[in-house]
C-alpha positions, 0 to 999 in steps of 0.5 A, spaced: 579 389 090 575 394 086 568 395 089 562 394 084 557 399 084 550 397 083 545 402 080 539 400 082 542 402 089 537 396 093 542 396 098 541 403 100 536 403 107 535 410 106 531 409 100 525 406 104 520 405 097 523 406 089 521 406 082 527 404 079 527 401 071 533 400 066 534 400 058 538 399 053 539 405 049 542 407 043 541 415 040 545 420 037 548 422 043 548 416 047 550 408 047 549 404 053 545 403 059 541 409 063 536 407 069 531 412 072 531 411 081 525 415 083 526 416 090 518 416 092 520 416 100 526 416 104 527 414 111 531 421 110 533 427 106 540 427 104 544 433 104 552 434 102 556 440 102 561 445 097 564 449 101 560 454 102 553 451 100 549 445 102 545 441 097 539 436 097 541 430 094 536 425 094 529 426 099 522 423 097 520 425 089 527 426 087 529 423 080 536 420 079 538 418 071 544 414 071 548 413 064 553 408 063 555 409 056 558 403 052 566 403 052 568 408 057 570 410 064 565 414 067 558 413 070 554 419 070 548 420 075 544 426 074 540 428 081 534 432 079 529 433 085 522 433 086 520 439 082 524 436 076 529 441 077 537 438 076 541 439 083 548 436 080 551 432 076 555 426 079 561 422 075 564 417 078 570 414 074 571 407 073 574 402 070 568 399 067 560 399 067 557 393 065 550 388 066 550 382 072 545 378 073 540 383 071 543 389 075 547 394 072 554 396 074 560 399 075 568 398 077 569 404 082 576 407 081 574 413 086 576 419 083 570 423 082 567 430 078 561 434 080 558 439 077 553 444 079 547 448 075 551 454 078 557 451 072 561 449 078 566 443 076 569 440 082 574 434 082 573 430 088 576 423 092 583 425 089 585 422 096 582 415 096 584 413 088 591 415 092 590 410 098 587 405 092 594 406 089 598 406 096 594 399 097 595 395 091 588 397 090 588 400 083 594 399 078 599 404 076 595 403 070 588 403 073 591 409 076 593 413 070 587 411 066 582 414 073 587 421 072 586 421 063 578 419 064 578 425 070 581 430 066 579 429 060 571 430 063 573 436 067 575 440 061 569 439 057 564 440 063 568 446 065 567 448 056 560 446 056 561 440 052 560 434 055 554 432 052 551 428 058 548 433 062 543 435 057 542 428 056 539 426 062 534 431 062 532 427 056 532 421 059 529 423 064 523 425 060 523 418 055 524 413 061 517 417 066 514 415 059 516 410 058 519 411 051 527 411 051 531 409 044 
């Protein structure tokens, strides 16, 4: 079975107090849900490492805008920390997005795509989508789809076309603001 993921993160003891707010947001660029989780404190920092380099991901003032367009299969979660600035761009492909009780969230097909401020693009978790397959986790067709979703996104980050990075920080200003459309 396909695990769902919940934006909201409410399930994360590492986050011990958040500001977390969604809307529905329909723009030129954008059609679908974007959330807003301010980390205000964290019980502690988390850092992740890209060969040679360790990044901060989330600690106490980070912001994370998550994007969940409509009619696609990709969640994008863009880590900004607490002096505003982008610290990566996370992509997880999936199967669907969607609003539960509130609560928005997505199908996780596993493959992932990570993209740095440096222009780095790296496709991760290649092994897991493969273990779902071997498992009778993911369908064939499931799997196909996570590969065509995974390539077709790398390559427009890889050519600066991928409209959702920009947007984030957009995003991020609308919804402090409480301002998004």
């Amino acid at each position: 079975m396909i695990k769902k993921r919940y934006a909201d993160r409410r399930d994360w003891r590492r986050i011990t107090q958040r500001h977390y707010i969604h809307e529905q947001v329909e723009n030129e660029v954008f059609k679908g849900h974007v959330t807003f989780l301010q980390l205000i404190e964290v019980a502690s920092p988390l850092d992740v490492r890209y060969g040679d380099e360790t990044i901060r991901i989330a600690d106490a003032g980070y912001v994370w805008v998550q994007q969940f367009p409509s009619d696609a299969h990709h969640a994008v979660t863009s880590m900004f920390d607490a002096t505003g600035q982008l610290v990566q761009t996370y992509i997880d492909i999936c199967l669907r997005t969607g609003l539960e009780d509130g609560r928005v969230y997505w199908e996780d097909l596993f493959l992932d795509l990570i993209a740095l401020p440096s222009g780095q693009v790296l496709l991760v978790d290649e092994d897991e989508l493969e273990a779902a397959r071997e498992q009778g986790i993911v369908s064939e067709a499931e799997y196909a789809l996570a590969w065509v979703e995974a390539k077709q996104l790398q390559k427009q980050l890889q050519n600066g076309t991928f409209p959702l990075v920009a947007h984030a920080e957009v995003m991020k200003q609308q919804l402090k603001q409480g301002t998004p459309h």
